[in-house]
C-alpha positions as CSV (number, residue, x, y, z in Angstrom):
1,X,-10.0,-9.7,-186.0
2,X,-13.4,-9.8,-185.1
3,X,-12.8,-8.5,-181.6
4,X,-10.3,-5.9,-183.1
5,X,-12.5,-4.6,-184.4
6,X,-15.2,-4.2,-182.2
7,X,-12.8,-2.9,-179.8
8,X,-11.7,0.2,-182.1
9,X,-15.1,0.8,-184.1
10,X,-18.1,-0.2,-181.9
11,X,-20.0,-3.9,-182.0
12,X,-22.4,-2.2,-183.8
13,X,-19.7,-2.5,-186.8
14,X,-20.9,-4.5,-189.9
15,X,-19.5,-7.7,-190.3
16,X,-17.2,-8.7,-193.1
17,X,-14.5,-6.0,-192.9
18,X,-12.2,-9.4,-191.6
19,X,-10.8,-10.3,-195.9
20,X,-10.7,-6.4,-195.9
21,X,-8.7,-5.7,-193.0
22,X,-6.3,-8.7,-193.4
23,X,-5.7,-7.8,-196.9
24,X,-4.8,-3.9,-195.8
25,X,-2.6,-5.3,-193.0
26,X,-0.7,-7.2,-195.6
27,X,-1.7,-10.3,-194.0
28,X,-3.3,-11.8,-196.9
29,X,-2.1,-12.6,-200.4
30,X,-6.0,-13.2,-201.5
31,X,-5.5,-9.5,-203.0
32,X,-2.7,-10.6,-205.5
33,X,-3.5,-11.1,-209.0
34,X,-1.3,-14.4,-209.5
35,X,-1.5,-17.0,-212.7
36,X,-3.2,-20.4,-212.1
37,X,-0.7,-22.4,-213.2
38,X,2.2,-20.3,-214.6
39,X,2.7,-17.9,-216.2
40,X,2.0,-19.0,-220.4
41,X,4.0,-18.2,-223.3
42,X,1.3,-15.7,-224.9
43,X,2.0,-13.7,-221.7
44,X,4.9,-12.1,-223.4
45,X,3.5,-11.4,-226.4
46,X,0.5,-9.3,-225.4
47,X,0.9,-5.6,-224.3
48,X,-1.3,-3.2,-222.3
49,X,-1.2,0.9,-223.0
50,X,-1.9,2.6,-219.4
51,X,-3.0,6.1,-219.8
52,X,-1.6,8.4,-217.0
53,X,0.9,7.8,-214.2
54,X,-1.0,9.1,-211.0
55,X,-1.9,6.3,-208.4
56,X,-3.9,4.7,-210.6
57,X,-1.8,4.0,-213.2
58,X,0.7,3.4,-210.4
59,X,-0.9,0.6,-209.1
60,X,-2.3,-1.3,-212.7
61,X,1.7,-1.0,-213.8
62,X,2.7,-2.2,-210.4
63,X,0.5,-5.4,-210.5
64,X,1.0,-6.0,-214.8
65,X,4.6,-6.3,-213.8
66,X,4.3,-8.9,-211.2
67,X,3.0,-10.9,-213.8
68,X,5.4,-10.2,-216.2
69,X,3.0,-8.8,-218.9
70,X,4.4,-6.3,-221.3
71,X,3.0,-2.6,-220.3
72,X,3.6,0.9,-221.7
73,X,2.3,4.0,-219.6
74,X,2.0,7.3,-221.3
75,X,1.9,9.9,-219.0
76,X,1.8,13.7,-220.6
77,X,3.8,15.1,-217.4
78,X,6.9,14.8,-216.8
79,X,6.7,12.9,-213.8
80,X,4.9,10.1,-211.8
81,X,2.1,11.5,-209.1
82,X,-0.9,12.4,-211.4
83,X,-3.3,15.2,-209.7
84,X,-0.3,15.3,-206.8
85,X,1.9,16.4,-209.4
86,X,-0.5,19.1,-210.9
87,X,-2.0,20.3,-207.9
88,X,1.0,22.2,-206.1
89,X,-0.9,25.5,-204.9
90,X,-0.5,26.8,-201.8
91,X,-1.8,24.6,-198.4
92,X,-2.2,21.8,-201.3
93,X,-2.7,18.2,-198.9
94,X,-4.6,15.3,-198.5
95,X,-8.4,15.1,-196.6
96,X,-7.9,11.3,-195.6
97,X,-5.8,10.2,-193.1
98,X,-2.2,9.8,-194.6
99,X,-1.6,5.9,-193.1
100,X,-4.6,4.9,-195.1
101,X,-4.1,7.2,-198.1
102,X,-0.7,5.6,-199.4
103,X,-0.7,1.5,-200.9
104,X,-1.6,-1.4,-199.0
105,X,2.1,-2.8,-200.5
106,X,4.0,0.2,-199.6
107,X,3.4,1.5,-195.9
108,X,5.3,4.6,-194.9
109,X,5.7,5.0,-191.2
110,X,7.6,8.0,-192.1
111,X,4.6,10.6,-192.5
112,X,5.8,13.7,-191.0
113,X,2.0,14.1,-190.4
114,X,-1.2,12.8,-189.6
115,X,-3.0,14.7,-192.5
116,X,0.0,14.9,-195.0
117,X,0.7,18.1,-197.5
118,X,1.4,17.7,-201.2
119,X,4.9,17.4,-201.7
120,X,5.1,14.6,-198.8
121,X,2.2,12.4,-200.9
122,X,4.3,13.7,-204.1
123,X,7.8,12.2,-203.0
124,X,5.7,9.1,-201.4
125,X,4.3,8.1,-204.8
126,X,6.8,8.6,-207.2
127,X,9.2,6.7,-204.4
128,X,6.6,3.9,-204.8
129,X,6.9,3.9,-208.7
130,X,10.5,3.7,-208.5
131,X,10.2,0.5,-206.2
132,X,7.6,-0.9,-208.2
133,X,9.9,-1.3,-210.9
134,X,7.8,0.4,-213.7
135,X,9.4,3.5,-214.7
136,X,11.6,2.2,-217.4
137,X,8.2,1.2,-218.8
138,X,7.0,5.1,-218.5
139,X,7.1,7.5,-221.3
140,X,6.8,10.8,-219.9
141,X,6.1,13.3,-221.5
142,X,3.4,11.9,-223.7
143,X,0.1,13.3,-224.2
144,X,-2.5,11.2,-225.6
145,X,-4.9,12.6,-228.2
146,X,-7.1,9.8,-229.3
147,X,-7.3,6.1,-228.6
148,X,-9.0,4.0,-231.3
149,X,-10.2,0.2,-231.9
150,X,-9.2,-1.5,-234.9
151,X,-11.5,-4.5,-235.1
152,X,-9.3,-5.6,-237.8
153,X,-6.4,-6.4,-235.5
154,X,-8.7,-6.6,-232.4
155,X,-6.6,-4.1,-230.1
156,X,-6.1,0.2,-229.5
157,X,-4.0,2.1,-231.4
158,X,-2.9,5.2,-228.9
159,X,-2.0,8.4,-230.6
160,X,-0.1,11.9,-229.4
161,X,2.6,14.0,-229.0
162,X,5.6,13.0,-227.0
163,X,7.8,15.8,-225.2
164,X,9.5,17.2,-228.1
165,X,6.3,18.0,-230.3
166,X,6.5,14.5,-232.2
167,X,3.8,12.2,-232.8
168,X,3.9,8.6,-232.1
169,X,1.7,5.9,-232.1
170,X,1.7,2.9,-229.4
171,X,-0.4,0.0,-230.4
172,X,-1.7,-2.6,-227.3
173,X,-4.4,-5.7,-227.2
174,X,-5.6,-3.6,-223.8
175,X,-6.0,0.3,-223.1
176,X,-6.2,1.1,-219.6
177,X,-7.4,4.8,-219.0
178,X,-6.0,6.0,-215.4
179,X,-6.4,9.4,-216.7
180,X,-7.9,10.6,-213.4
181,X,-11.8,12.0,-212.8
182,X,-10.7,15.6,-211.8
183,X,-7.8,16.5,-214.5
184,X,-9.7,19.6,-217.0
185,X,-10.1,22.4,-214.9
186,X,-13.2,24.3,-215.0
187,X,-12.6,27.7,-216.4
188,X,-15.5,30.1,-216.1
189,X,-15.9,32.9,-218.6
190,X,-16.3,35.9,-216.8
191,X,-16.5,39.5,-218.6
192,X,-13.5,41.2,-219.8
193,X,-11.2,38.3,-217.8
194,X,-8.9,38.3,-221.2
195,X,-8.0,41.7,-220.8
196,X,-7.4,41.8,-217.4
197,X,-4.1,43.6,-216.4
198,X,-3.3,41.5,-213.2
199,X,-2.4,37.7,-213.2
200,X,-5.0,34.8,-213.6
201,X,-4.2,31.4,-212.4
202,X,-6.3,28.4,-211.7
203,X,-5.7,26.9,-208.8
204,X,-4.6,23.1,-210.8
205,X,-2.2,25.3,-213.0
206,X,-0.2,27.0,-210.2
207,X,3.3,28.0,-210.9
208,X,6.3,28.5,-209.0
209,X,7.2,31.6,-209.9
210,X,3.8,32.8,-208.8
211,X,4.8,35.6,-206.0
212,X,1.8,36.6,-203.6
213,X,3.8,38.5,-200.7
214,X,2.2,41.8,-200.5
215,X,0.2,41.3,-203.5
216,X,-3.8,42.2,-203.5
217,X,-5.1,38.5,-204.7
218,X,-8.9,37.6,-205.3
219,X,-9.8,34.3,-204.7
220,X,-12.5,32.8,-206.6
221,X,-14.4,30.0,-205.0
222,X,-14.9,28.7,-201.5
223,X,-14.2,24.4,-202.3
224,X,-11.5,21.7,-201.3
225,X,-9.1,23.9,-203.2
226,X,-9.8,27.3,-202.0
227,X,-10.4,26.2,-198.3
228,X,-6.5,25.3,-198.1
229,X,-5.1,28.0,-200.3
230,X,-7.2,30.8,-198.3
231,X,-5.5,30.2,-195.0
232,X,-1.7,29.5,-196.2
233,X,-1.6,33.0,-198.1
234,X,-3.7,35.5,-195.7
235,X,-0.9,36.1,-193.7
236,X,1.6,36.9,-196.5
237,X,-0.6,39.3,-199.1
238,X,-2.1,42.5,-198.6
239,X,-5.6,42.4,-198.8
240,X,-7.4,38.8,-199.3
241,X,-10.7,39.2,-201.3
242,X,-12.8,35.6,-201.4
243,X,-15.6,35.6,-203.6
244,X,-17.5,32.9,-202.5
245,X,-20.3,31.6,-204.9
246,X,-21.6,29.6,-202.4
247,X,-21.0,28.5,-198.8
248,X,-19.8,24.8,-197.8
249,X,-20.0,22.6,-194.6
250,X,-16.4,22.9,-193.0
251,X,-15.3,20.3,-190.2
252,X,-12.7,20.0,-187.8
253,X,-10.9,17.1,-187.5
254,X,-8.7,15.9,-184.9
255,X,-4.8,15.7,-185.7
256,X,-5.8,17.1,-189.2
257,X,-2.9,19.9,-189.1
258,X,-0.9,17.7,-186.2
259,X,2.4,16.4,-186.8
260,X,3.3,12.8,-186.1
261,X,4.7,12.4,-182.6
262,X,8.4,11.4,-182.7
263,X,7.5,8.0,-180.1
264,X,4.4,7.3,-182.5
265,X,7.1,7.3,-185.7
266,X,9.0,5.1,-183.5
267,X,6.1,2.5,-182.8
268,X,5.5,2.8,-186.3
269,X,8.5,2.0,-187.8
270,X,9.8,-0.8,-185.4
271,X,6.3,-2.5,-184.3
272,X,5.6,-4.3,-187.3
273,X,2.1,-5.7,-185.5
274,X,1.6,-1.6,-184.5
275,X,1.8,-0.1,-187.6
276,X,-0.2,-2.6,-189.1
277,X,-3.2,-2.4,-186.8
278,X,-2.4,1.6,-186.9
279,X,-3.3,1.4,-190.8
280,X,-6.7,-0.6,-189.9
281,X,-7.5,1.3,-186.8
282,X,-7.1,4.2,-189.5
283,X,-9.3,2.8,-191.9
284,X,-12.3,2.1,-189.5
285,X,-12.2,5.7,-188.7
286,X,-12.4,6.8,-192.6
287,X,-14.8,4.8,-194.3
288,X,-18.4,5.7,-194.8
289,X,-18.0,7.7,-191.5
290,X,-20.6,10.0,-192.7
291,X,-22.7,7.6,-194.4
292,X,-26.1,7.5,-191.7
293,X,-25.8,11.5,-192.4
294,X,-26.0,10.9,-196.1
295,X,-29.3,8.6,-196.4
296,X,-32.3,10.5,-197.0
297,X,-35.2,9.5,-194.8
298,X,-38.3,9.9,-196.6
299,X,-40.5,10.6,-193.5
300,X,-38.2,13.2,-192.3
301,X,-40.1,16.8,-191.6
302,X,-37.1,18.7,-189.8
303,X,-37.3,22.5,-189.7
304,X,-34.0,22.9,-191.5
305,X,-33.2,21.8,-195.1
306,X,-31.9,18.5,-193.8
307,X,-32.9,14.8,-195.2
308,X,-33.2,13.0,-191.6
309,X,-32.4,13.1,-188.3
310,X,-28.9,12.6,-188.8
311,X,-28.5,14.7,-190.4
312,X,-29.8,17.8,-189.0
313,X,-27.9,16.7,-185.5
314,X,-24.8,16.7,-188.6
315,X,-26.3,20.5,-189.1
316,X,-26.0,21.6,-185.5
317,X,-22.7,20.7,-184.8
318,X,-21.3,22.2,-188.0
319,X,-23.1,24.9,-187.5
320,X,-21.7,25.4,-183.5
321,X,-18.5,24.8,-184.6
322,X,-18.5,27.7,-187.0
323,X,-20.1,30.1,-184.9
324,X,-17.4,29.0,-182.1
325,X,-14.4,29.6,-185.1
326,X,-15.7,32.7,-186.3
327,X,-15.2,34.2,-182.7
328,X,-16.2,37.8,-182.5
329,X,-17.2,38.0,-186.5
330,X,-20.5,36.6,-185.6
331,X,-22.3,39.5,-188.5
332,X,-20.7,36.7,-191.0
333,X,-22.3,33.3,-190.2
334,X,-25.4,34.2,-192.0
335,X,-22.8,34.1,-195.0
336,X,-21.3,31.4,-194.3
337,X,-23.1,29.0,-193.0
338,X,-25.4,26.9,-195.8
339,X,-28.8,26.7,-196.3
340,X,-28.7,22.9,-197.9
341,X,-28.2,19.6,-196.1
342,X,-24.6,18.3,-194.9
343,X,-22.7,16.4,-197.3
344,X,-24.2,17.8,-200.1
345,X,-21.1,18.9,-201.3
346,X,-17.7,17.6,-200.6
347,X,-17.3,17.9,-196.5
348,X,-13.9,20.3,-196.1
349,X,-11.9,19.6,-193.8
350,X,-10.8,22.6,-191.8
351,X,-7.5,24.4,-192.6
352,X,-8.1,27.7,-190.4
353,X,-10.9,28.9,-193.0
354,X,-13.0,30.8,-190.2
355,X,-10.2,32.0,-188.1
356,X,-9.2,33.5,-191.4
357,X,-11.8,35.5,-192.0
358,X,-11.3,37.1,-189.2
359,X,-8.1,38.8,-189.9
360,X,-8.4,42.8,-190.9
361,X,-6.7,41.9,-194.6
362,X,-9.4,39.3,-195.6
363,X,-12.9,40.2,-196.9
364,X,-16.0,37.8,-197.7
365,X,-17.9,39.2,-200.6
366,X,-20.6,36.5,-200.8
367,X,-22.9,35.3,-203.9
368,X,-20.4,35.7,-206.3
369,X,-21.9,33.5,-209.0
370,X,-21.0,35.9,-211.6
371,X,-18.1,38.5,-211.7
372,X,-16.6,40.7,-214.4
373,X,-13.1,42.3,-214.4
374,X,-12.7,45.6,-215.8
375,X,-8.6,46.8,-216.0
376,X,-6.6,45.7,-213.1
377,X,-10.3,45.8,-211.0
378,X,-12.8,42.6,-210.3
379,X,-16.4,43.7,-210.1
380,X,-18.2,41.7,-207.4
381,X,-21.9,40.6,-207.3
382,X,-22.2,44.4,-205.0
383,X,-20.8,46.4,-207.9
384,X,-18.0,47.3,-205.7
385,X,-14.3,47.6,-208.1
386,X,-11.5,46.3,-206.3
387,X,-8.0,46.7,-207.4
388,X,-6.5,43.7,-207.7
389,X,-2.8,41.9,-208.9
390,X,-4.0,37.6,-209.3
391,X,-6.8,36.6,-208.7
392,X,-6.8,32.9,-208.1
393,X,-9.5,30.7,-209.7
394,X,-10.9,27.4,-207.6
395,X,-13.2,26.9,-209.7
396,X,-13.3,23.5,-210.1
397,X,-13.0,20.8,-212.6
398,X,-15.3,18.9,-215.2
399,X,-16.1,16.2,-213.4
400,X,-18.7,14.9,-215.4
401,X,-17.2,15.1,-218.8
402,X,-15.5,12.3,-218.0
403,X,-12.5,11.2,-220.5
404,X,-12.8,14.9,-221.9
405,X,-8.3,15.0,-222.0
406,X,-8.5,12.8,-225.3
407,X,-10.8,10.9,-228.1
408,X,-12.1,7.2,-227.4
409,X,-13.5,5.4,-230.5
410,X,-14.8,2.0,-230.1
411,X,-16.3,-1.1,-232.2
412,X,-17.6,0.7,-235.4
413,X,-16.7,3.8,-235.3
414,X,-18.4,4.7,-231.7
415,X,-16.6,7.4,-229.8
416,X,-17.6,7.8,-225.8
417,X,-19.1,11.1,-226.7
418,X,-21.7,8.8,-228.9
419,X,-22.2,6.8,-226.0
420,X,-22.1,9.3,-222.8
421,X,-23.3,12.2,-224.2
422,X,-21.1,15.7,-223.0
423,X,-21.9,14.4,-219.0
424,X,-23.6,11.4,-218.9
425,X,-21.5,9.0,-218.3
426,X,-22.2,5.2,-217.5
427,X,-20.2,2.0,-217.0
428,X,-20.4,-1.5,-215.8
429,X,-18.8,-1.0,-212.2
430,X,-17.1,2.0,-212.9
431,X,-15.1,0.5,-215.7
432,X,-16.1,-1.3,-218.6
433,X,-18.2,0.5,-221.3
434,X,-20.0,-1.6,-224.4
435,X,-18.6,-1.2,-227.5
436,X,-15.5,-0.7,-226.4
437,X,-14.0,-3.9,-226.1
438,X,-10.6,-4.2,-224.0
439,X,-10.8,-0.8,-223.2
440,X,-10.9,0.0,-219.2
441,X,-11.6,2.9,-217.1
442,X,-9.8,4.1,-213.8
443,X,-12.0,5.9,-211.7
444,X,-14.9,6.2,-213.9
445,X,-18.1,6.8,-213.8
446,X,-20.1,6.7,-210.0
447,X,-16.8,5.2,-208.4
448,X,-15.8,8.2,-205.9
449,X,-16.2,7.8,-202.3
450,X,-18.4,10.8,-201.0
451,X,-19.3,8.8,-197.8
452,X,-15.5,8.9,-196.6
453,X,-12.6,6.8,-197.7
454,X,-9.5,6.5,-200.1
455,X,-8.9,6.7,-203.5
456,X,-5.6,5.3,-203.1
457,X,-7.7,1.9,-201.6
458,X,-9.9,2.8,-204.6
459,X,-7.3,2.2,-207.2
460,X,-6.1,-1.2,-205.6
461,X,-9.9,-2.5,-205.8
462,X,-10.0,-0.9,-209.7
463,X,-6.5,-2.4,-210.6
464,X,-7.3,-6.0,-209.2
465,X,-10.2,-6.4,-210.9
466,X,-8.6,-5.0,-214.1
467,X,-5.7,-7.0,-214.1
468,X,-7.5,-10.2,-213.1
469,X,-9.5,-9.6,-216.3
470,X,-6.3,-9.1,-218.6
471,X,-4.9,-12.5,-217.2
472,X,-7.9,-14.2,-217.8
473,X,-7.8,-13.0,-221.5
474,X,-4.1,-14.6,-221.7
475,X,-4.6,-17.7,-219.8
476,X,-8.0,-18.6,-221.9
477,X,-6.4,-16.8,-225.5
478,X,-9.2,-14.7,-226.0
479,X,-8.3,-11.5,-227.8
480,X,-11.3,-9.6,-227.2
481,X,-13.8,-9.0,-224.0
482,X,-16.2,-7.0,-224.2
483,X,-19.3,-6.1,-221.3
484,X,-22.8,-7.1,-222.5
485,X,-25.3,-4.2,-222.4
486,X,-27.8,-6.2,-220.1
487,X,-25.2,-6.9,-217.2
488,X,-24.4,-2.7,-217.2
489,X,-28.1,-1.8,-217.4
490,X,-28.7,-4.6,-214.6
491,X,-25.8,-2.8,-212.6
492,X,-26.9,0.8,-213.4
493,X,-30.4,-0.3,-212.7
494,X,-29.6,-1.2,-208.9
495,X,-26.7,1.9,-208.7
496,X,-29.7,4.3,-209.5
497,X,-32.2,3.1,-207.5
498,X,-29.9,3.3,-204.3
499,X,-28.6,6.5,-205.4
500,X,-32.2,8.0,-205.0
501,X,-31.6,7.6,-201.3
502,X,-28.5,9.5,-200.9
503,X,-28.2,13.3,-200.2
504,X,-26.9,14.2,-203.4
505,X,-29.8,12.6,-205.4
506,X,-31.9,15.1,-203.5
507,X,-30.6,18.1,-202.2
508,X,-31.2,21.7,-203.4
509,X,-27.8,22.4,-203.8
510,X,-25.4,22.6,-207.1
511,X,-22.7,19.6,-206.7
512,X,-19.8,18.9,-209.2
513,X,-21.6,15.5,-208.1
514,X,-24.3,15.7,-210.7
515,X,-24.4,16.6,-214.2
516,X,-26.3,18.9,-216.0
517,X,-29.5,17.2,-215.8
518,X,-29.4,16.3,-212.1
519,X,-28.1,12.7,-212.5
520,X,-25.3,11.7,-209.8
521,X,-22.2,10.6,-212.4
522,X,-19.1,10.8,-210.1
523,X,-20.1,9.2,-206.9
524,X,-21.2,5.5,-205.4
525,X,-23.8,4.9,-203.4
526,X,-22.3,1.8,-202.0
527,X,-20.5,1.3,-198.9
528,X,-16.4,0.7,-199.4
529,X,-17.1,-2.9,-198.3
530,X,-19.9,-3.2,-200.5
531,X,-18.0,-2.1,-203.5
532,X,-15.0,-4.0,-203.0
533,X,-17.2,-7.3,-202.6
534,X,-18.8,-6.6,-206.2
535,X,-15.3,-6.2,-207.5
536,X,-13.2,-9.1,-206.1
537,X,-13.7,-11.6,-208.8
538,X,-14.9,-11.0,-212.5
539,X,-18.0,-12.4,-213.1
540,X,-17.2,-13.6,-217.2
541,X,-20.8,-14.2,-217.4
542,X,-21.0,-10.6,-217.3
543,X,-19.1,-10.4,-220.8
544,X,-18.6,-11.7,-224.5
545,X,-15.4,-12.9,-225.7
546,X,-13.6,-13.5,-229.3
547,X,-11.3,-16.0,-228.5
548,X,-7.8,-15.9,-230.4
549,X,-7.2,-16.8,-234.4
550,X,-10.6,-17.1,-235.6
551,X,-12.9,-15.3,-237.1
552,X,-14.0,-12.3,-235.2
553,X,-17.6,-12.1,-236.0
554,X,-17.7,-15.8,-235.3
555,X,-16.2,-16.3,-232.1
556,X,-17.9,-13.7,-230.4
557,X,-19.4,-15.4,-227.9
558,X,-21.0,-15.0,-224.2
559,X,-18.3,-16.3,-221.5
């Protein structure tokens, strides 16, 4: 493996991908959450509430099952495929390489393309569900309101509305909240917008009966969102107006919009040891790619707004690349290209964003922070009216107000809000909060990948640890566990302290990445390897425990 390796990444490779590699290749079990001697009696008589059915959920249900402890998900949709079920706007598709981005357990040497579009990953997942075995355990339809400990009973009482408008309850010893990072969209409050006579629509909320052919659309932001949704209309309306609050770094990628040869489907779906080393080979290429770009050398005096040396050569190729795209519309790369370092923001990937703006039907109309609409007309940042019939908003999402879709209240009475504030959230790892015993987050707090990688890996690494936790609370009868303050303030100690050498810690530039305050909320600063290490086992020293039928006060205990 080591030679593998070397071979497809460079010696210069860090060691210890080998557990990693074998485990994505399906040629280790090590990965598998699995009883240490059986599965016990008081396995069937626990039960575990998952909150939403995206991958995340996908994958905690998935592994629950093979243990054979009792689950519920409650998923408000009416569907499996989370944010790939929501997000169905135009161009809508995946930034990560689609033979990485899908389950270690359920390869798919089927992708139609390198770089797959929504409803591909859409059908993929909710085929994976159905394999998995866990939708007779799914409630669709069900949107949570509140979730809330009773330290009488030590467990969560769920609460909502089902499909029909009724209420239910669903009690469980274990809530797991796979709700998702980016699921409230970000709604800004421009002037008059309420009274405007055209159609609004955010770009998380799009509709099918949404008709753009011919049709005057402004489109408001220039993000992940707006960078696919830009190119797939142009040629289809009449005029294209992008409003663009503020420039981003836009890459090219290799294969990004090619299709899947029809001799590489072949290798892949009849070469067992192929497709395999396809999916690592894959990997290598995705994860913390970017990362040297990203660290912030503090002796760096560069004549751009760059953090090292990396990361101004990062500057000049992006910034050749889209003077080369934008062709003979050189009068617009003073608006487009940005004056902050690379990788500031989420890198794009590029769908034809420059080569559209070149078209006679599309028009830039730069610094756009604020807007007003007025009739059937937006008012730009120039005062300039233009008619128009839907404006699209990419606008984003709250990222920070994490676990803003519903109410958390933990041990005496302390809801999440008490504890993170509107958008200052903290966890130990990403997923366990004090006071909130038995309670476990899903891409939580500083657990995206901003250096390059999958989510989809993400939620495997989230769900083992997870899982192995819950089987450890049945095999040793504990009915509550709980994270000690000291080991999340150890944890959130060392996050911070490497997360003032990253980009985002530093750069001039607003990023969904930091909250209000500046603090970096939603991403890691560890490498994918790094973060999978700390998650591979539970340390129990790391948490207190009330073990089963005795008194709860008393048997609170460290591990």
């Amino acid at each position: 493996m080591r030679e593998l390796v070397s071979m497809a990444a460079g010696p210069s490779t860090p060691s210890g991908h080998e557990d990693l590699l074998l485990k994505e290749m399906a040629l280790s079990t090590e990965d598998e959450v699995l009883w240490s001697t059986g599965r016990p009696p008081e396995a069937g008589d626990f039960h575990v509430v998952i909150i939403g059915g995206g991958s995340s959920g996908i994958t905690a249900a998935r592994r629950l099952r093979r243990l054979g402890i009792p689950f519920t998900i409650l998923e408000s949709a009416p569907a499996f495929g989370g944010t790939w079920l929501h997000n169905s706007y135009p161009g809508c598709g995946v930034d990560i390489a689609s033979h990485y981005y899908s389950f270690s357990f359920a390869p798919n040497p089927h992708w139609s393309k390198f770089y797959a579009k929504q409803p591909e990953i859409l059908a993929y997942l909710q085929e994976a569900a159905r394999d998995s075995g866990i939708t007779e355990n799914t409630r669709f339809g069900s949107r949570v309101s509140s979730a809330t400990y009773d330290q009488g009973a030590q467990g969560w009482v769920v609460c909502g509305t089902d499909a029909s408008g009724e209420s239910f309850k669903v009690v469980g010893d274990v809530v797991i909240s796979a709700a998702g990072l980016l699921g409230v969209p970000h709604v800004p409050d421009y002037p008059g917008i309420e009274r405007f006579t055209g159609e609004v629509v955010h770009a998380a909320q799009w509709r099918d009966d949404i008709d753009l052919d011919g049709r005057r659309v402004a489109l408001v932001g220039t993000g992940a969102s707006a960078n696919q949704i830009g190119p797939a209309i142009a040629a289809d309306v009449e005029q294209l107006t992008i409003y663009q609050r503020t420039a981003h770094w836009i890459t090219g990628v290799d294969n990004y919009l090619t299709s899947v040869s029809e001799g590489e489907h072949w290798l892949l779906e009849n070469v067992p040891a192929y497709a395999r080393w396809f999916r690592a080979r894959t990997l290598l290429s995705q994860n913390d790619v970017n990362r040297q770009a990203q660290l912030v050398d503090p002796e760096w005096t560069g004549e751009h707004d760059t953090i090292s040396a990396e990361n101004e050569q990062a500057r000049a190729e992006l910034t050749a690349y889209i003077r080369a795209e934008l062709g003979d519309r050189q009068d617009l790369v003073s608006a487009v290209v940005p004056d902050y370092p690379p990788f500031s923001k989420r890198m794009l990937r590029d769908n034809g964003w420059y080569r559209m703006l070149r078209r006679p039907n599309v028009e830039l109309v730069p610094g756009a922070r604020e807007l007003a609409f007025d009739g059937g007309d937006v008012v730009g940042p120039d005062g300039v009216r233009r008619p128009t019939d839907v404006c699209v908003l990419a606008t984003g999402f709250q990222a920070s107000r994490m676990l803003a879709s519903y109410e958390v209240t933990g041990r005496g009475g302390q809801t999440i809000r008490d504890s993170w504030g509107e958008d200052d959230p903290r966890a130990h790892l990403g997923m366990t909060v004090p006071d909130f015993p038995n309670f476990f987050v899903m891409y939580g707090p500083n657990t995206n990948i901003a250096t390059g990688g999958s989510l989809i890996f993400q939620a495997e690494t989230w769900s083992r640890y997870i899982v192995e936790a819950i089987k450890t609370m049945i095999e040793r009868q504990w009915s509550e566990l709980e994270v000690r303050p000291e080991a999340m303030e150890r944890y959130n100690r060392s996050l911070d302290e490497r997360l003032a050498g990253m980009v985002w810690s530093v750069t001039s530039a607003g990023t969904w990445y930091r909250n209000r305050h500046g603090r970096v909320t939603t991403n890691m600063p560890w490498t994918t390897l790094e973060y999978w290490e700390m998650t591979r086992r539970v340390d129990l020293d790391d948490y207190v425990v009330t073990h089963r039928d005795r008194d709860p006060d008393a048997a609170r205990s460290p591990t």
